[in-house]
C-alpha positions in Angstrom: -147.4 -29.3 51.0 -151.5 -29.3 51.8 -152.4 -25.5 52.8 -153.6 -25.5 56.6 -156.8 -23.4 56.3 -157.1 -21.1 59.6 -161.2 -21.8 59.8 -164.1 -21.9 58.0 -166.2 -19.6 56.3 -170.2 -20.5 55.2 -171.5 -18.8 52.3 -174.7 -19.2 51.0 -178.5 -17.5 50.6 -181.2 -17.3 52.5 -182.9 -20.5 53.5 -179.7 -22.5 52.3 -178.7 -23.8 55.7 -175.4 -21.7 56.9 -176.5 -22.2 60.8 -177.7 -25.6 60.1 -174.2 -27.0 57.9 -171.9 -24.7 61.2 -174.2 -27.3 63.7 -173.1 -29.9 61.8 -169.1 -29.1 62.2 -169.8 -28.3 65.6 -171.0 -31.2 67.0 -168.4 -33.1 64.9 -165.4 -31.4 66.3 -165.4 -30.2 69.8 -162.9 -27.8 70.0 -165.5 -25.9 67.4 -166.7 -22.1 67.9 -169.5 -20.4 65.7 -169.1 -16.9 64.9 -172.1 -15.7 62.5 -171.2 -12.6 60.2 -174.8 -10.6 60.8 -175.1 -11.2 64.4 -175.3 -7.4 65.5 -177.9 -7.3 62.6 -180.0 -10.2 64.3 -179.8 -8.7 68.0 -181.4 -5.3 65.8 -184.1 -7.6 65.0 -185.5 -8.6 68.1 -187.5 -4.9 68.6 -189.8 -6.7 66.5 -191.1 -8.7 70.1 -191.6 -5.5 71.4 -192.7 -2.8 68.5 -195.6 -4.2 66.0 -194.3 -2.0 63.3 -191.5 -3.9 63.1 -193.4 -7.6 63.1 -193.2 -9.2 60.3 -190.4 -6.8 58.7 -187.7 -8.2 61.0 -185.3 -9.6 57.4 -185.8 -6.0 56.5 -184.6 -4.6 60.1 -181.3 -7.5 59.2 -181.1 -6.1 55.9 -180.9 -2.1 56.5 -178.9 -3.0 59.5 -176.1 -4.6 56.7 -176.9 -1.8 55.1 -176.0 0.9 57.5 -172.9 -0.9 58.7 -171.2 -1.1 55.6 -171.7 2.5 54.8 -169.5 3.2 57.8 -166.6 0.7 57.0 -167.5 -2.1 54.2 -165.4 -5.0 56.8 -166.7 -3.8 59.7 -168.8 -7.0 60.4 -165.8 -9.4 59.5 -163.5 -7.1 61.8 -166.1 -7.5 64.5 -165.9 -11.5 63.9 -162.0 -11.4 64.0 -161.8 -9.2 66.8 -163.7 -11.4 68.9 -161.2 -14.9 67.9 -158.2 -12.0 68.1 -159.3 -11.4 71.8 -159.5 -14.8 73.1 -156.1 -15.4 72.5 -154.6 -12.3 73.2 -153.8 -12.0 76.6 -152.6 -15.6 76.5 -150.0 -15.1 74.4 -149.4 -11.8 74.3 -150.3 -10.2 71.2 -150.0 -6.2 70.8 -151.1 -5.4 66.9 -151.0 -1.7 67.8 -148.6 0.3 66.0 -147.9 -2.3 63.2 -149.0 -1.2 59.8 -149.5 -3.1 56.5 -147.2 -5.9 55.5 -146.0 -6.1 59.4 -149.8 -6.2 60.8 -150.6 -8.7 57.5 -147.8 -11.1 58.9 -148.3 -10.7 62.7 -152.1 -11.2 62.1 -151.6 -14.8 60.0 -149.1 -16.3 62.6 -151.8 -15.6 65.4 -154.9 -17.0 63.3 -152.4 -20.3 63.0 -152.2 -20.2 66.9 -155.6 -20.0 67.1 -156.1 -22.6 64.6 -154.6 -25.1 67.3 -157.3 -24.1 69.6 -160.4 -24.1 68.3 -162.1 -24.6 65.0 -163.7 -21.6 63.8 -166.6 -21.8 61.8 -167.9 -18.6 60.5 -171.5 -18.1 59.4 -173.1 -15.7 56.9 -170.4 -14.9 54.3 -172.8 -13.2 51.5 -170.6 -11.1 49.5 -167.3 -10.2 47.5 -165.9 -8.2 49.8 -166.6 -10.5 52.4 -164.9 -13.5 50.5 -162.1 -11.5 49.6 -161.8 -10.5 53.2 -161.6 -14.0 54.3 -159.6 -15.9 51.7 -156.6 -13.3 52.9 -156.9 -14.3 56.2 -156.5 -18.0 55.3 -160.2 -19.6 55.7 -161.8 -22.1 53.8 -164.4 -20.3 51.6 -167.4 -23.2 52.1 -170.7 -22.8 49.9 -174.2 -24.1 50.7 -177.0 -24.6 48.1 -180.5 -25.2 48.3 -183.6 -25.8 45.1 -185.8 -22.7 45.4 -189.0 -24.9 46.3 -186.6 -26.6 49.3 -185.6 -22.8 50.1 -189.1 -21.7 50.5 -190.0 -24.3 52.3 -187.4 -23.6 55.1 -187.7 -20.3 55.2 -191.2 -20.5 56.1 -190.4 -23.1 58.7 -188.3 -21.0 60.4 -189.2 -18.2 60.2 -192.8 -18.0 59.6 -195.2 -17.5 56.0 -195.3 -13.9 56.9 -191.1 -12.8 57.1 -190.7 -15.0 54.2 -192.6 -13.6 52.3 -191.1 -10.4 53.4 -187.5 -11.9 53.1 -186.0 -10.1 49.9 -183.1 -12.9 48.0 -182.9 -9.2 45.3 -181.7 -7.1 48.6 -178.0 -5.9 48.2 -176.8 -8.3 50.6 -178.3 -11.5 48.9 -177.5 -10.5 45.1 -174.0 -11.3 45.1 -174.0 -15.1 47.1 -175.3 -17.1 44.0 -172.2 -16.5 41.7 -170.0 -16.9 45.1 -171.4 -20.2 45.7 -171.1 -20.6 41.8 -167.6 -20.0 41.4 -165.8 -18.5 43.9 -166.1 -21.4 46.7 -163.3 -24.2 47.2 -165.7 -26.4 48.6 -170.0 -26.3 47.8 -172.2 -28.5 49.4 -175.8 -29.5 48.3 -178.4 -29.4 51.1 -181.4 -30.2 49.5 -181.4 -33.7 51.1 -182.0 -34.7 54.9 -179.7 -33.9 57.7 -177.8 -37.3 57.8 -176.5 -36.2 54.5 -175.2 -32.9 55.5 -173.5 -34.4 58.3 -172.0 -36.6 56.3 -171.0 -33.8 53.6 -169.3 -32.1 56.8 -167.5 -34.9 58.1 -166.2 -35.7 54.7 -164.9 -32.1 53.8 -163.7 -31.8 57.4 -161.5 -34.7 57.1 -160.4 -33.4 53.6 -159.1 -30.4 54.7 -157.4 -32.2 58.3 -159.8 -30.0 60.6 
């Protein structure tokens, strides 16, 4: 029997197109929701608008953010991401994980990630390292690569973000390191983006319909 994969998970580096591929599945399936790993790192980064010290630094501000956040609990940011599917289902249908403890909480927690399967589609941005695909392969999701060319790569990344934070933009930093052998190996699905965007949308659709999201 085909497994039913409870979401999606993007992986990939900087500059790759994680927000840009999670567009893509959104606007092909409605009932979609994007949920991006770093976001508590990227509401960090906007005191760069308002402190110069911090302008042009604001990867860095991400990146020590990450950092920081692990030291206290290394799943912390993929709790954060469950908690918030966990609580839009939760008063609907009832679901009380406190108290339950190991395999019990493993069990309860899968049966309501395949409720919330049948409501929405959730696409998960920002996957960037082992723990993080470990994390998510036990809770059911599709682990999704995306890979760029390095010239491509730059190129974005100074489209978006500007000559100055890319050049700032560390791919070394802890929290980069890890993603090329995840896209390399540990992926069930990769997708190329070095073309235009009518091909990634294409490359979504196809693995979309693959997988019977």
């Amino acid at each position: 029997m085909e497994q039913l994969f409870n979401g999606v998970v993007i992986f990939g580096g900087m500059g790759a197109g994680k927000d840009t591929l999670a567009e893509q599945f959104k606007s092909l399936r409605k009932n979609s929701e994007v949920y991006n790993i770093g976001i508590l790192c990227r509401e960090m980064m906007k005191v760069s608008k308002i402190n110069p010290m911090w302008q042009g630094r604001e990867r860095y501000i991400g990146q020590t953010v990450a950092d920081k956040l692990r030291e206290l609990d290394i799943n912390i940011m993929c709790d954060y991401i469950l908690a918030l599917i966990y609580e839009k289902y939760q008063s609907k249908y009832g679901w009380d994980n406190r108290g339950l403890e190991d395999e019990a909480y493993k069990k309860a927690l899968l049966e309501q990630l395949a409720v919330a399967r049948n409501e929405e589609l959730s696409i998960i941005v920002g996957g960037r390292t082992l723990t993080d695909v470990h994390y998510w392969k036990t809770k059911g999701y599709l682990i999704v690569g995306v890979k760029v060319s390095e010239g491509v790569r730059e190129k974005r990344l100074e489209a978006r973000d500007g000559a100055a934070i890319a050049r700032n933009s560390s791919s070394a930093h802890n929290t980069e390191s890890e993603t090329p052998y995840i896209v390399n190996n540990l992926c069930d699905e990769v997708i190329l983006n070095d073309g235009t965007l009518e091909d990634l949308r294409n490359a979504a659709e196809d693995l979309l319909v693959k997988y019977s999201f």
